[in-house]
GUKE-544381 format. One record per residue: x, y, z of N, C-alpha, C, O in turn; residue in one letter. Coordinates in steps of 0.2 Angstrom, whole numbers, plus 5000, padded with zeros to 4 digits. Atoms other than C-alpha are relative to their C-alpha. Layout:
N
XYZXYZXYZXYZa
...
END
This chain:
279
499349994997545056705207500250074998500050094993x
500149925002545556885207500950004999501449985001x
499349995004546956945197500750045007500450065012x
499749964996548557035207500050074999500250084994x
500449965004548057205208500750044998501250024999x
499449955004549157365199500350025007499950035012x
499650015007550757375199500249944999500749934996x
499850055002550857195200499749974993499249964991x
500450015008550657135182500249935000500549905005x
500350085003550256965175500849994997501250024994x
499350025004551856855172500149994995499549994992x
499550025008552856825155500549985000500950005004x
499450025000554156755148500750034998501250014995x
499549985003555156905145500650005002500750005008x
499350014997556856895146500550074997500650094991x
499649924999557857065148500849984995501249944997x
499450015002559357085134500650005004500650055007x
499449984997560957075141500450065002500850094998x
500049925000561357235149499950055000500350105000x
500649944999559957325149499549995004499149945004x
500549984993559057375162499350034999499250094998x
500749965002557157405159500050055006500050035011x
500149964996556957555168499250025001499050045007x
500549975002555257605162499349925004498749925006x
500750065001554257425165500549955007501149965009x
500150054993554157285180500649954998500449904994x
499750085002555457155179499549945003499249935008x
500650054998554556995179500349945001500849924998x
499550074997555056825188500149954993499949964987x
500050065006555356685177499549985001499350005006x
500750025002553756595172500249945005500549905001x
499850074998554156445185499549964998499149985003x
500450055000552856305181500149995005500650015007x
500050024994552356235196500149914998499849874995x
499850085002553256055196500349995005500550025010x
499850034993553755925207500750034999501050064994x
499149994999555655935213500149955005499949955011x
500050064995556055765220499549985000499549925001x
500650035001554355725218499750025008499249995010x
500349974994554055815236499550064999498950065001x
500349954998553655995233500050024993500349984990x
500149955004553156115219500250075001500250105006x
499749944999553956295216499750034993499850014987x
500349945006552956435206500050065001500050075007x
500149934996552856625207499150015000498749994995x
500850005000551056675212500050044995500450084993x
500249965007550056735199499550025002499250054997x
500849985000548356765208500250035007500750015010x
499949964993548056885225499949925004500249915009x
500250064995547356715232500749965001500849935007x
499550025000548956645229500850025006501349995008x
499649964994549656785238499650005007500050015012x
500450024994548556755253500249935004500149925010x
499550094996549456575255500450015002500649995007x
499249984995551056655258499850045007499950025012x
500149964995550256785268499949965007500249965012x
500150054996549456635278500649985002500750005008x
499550054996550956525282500650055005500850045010x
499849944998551956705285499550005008499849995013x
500349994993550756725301500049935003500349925008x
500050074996550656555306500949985002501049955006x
499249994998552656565307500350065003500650065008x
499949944997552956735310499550025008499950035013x
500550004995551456755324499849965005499649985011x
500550064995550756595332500749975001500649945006x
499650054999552456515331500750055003500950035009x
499749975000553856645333499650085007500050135009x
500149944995552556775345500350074997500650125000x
499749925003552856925330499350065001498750035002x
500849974997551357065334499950034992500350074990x
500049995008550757085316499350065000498750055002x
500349965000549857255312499649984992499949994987x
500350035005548657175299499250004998499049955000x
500649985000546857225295499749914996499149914996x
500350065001546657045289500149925005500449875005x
499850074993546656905303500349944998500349934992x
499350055002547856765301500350004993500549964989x
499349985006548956855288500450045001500250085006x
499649964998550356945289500050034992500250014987x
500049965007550157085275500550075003500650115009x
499749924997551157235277500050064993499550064989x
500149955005551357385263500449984993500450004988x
499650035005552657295253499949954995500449944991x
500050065003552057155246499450014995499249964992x
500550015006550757225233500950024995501050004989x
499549995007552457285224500449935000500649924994x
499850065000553357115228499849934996499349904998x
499950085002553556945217500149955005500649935006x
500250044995552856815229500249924998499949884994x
499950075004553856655227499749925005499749915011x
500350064994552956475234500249934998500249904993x
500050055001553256325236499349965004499049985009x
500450044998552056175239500249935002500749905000x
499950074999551856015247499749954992499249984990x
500050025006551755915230499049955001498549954998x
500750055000550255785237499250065005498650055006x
500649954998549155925245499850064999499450095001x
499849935003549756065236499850065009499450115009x
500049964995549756155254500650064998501050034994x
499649954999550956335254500549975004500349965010x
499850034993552356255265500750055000501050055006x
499349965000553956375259499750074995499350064991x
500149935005553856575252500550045002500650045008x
499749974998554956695250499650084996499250064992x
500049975005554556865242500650054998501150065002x
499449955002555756995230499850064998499350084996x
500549914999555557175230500850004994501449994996x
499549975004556557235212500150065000499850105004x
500049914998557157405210499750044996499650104997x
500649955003555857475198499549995005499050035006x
500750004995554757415211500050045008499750075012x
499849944993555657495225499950065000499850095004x
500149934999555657645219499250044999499050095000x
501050004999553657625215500050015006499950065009x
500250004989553557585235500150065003499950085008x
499649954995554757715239500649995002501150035002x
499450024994556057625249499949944998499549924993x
500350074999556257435251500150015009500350055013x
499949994992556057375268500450005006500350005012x
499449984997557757375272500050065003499950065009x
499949934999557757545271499750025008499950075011x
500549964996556457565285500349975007499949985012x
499650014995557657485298500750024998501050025003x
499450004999559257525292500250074994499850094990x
499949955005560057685282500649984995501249974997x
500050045003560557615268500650064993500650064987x
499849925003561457785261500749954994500749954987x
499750035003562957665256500049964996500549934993x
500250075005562157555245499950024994499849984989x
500349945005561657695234500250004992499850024987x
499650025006562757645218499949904997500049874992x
500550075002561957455220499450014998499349964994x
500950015000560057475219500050004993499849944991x
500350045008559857485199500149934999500249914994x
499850075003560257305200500049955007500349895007x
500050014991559957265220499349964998498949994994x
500650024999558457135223500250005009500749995012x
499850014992557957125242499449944999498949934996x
500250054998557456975247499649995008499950015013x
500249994991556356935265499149985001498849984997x
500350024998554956875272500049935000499549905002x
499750085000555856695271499549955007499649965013x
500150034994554756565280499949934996499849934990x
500250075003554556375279499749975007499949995013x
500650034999553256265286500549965007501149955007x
499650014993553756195305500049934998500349895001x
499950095002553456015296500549974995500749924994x
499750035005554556045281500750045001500950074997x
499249965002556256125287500649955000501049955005x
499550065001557455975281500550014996500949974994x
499749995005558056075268499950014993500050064989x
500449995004557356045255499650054997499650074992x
500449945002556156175254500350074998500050124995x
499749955002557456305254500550014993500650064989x
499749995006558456235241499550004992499750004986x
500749985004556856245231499950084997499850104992x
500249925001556756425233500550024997500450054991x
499349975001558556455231500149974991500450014988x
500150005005558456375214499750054994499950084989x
500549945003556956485209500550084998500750114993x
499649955001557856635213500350004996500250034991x
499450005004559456595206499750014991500050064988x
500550005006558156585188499950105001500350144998x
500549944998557256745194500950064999500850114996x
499549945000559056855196500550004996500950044995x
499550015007560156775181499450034994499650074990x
500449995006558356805170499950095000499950134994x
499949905000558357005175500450045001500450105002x
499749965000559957035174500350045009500650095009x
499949954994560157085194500649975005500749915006x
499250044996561857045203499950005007500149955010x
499849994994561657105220499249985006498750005005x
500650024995560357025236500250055006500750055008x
499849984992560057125253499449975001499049944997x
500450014994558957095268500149985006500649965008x
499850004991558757075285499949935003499449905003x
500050074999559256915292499750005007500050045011x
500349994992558156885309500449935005500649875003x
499850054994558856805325499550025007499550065012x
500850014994557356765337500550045005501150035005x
499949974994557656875354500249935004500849925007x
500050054993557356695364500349944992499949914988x
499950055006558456585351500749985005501050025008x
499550064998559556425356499850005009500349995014x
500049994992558756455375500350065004500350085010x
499949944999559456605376499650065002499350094997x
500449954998558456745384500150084996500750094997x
500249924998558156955379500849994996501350015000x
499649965005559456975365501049964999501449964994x
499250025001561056885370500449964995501049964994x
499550035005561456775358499750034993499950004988x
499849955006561156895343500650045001501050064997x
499449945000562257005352500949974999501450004997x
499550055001563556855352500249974994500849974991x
499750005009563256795333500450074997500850074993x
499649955005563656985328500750005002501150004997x
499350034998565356965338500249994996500650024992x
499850075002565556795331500450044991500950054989x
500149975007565156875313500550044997501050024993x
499649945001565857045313500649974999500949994994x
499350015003567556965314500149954994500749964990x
500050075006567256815300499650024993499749994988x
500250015005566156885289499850094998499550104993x
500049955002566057075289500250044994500850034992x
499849985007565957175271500350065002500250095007x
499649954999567057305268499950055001499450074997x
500249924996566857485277499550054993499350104993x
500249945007566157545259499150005002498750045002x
500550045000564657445261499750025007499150015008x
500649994993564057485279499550035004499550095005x
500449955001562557525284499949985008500049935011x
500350014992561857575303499350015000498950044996x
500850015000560157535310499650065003499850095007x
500449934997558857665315500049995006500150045010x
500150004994558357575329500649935002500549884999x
499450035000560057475335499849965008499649985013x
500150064995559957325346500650035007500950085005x
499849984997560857365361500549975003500649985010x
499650044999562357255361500350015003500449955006x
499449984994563557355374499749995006500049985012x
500250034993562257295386499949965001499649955006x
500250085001561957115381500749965002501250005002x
499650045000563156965385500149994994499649974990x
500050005008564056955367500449925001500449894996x
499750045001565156785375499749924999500149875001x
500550074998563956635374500249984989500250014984x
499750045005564456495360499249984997498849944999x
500850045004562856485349500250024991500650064989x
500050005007562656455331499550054997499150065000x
500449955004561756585318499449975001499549915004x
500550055004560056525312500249954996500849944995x
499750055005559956395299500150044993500550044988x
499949945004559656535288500550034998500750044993x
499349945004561056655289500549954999500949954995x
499350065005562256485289500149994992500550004989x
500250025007561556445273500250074995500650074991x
499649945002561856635268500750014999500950034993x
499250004998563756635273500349954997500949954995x
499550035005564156505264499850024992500250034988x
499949985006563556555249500350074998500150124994x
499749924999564556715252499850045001499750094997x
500549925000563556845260500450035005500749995009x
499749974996564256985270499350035004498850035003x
500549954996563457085286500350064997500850084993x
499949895004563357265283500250035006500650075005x
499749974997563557315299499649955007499449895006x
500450034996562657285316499350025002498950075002x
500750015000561057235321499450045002499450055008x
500549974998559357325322499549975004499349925001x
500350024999558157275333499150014999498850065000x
500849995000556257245328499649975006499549925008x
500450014995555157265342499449954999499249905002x
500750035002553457205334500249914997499849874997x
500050085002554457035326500349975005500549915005x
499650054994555357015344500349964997500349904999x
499450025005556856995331500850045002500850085007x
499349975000558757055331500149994992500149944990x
499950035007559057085312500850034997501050094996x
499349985004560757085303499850014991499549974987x
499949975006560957195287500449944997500949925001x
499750035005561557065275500150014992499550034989x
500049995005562157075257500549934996500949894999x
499550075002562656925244499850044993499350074991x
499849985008563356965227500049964997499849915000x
500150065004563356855211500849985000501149935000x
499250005000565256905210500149975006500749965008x
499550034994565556835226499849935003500149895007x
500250084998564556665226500749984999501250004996x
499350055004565856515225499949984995499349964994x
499950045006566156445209499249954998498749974995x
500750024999564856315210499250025000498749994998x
500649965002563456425212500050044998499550065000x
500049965004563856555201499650004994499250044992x
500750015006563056465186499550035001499450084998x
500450025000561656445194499650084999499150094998x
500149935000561456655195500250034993500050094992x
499649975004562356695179499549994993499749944990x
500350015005561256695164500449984993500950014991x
499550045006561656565149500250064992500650034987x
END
């Protein structure tokens, strides 16, 4: 089984003093054991490149074969991109088959700035944000298994995390929220162009925060008036308090519409503040 290779290092259980910001060294996810949860699924952070190979796997079979994304990938049924050797690869399993059925990964900011960018960046000009990143994780490549989206699997993840950004000290989440081209029966854009409408008036962050897209979906010539719901995803976002950033970019190759979003720790509700807040 082959190790993950440099700069991703082998996990541990360090835990960052209060405060301080390793600048020099890798933050490292929490040590998750891989354990049931409900006695359904398991949740660990990959420890081995093979491990990252299941995310990569489920990532194409969701992103490509199911969603029609065109993946520039020199490895056939994976979806690898240039980001993910510096990202913490989080997974869940089916408990009785240990299959991959949920992963997200996190790009920290010692690792962003190893990469270069996160991959925000490479849609969206992020110039605004600039006074967040020592303490910004980006969060993205969010997918769950077409048998296990009941819920469950996400609050799996989102548990993990909450571990993972109270353990390092990181307050602030971005990334790009995707709304399929052809979502709710909708053709060629329209109802992205209608959630940002919906959005921009209810859940817009403040002008300090806003970032514009390089390549910007083309809303002034979309139908923005069609009554559709977000994903189930950015709902789930919005209520744990996430703001858009501005309006959406379009990714030609994930035949996506994506909204800049950002969620603070200071702005969760009450209730899930804990769960972000280290003891």
């Amino acid at each position: 089984m082959k190790e993950l290779p440099s700069p991703t290092f082998a996990l541990s259980p360090l835990v960052l003093p209060r405060g301080l910001f390793a600048r020099s060294i890798r933050l490292q996810p929490v040590p998750v054991a891989a354990k049931p949860v409900a006695g359904k699924v398991e949740v660990s952070w990959a420890r081995h490149q093979d491990e990252v190979r299941e995310a990569q796997r489920l990532r194409y079979q969701v992103f490509a074969v199911e969603m029609g994304a065109r993946l520039n990938s020199k490895m056939p049924g994976h979806d690898i991109d240039l980001f993910d050797d510096y990202c913490e690869h989080l997974l869940v399993r089916d408990a009785a088959s240990q299959e991959v059925i949920g992963t997200y990964r996190a790009l920290t900011p010692t690792q962003a700035r190893r990469a270069g960018s996160t991959y925000s960046d490479l849609e969206f000009d992020l110039t605004r944000l600039r006074s967040l990143r020592s303490r910004m994780v980006e969060l993205g490549r969010s997918c769950v298994h077409a048998d296990h989206r009941q819920g469950g699997v996400i609050l799996a993840l989102w548990g993990a995390l909450a571990q993972f950004m109270a353990r390092n000290q990181l307050d602030t989440m971005i990334g790009c929220a995707s709304i399929p081209m052809q979502h709710q029966a909708s053709p060629s854009g329209h109802a992205a162009a209608s959630i940002w409408r919906q959005l921009r008036q209810t859940h817009l962050a403040a002008i300090d925060w806003h970032v514009t897209p390089r390549l910007a979906l083309p809303v002034e010539r979309l139908d923005d008036s069609l009554d559709v719901e977000p994903p189930a995803l950015i709902r789930g976002y919005l209520r744990l308090g996430a703001k858009v950033l501005g309006a959406p970019a379009w990714d030609p190759d994930f035949n996506s519409a994506d909204l800049p979003m950002m969620m603070r720790v200071a702005d969760l509700p009450g209730r899930y503040r804990k769960q972000f807040t280290a003891d």
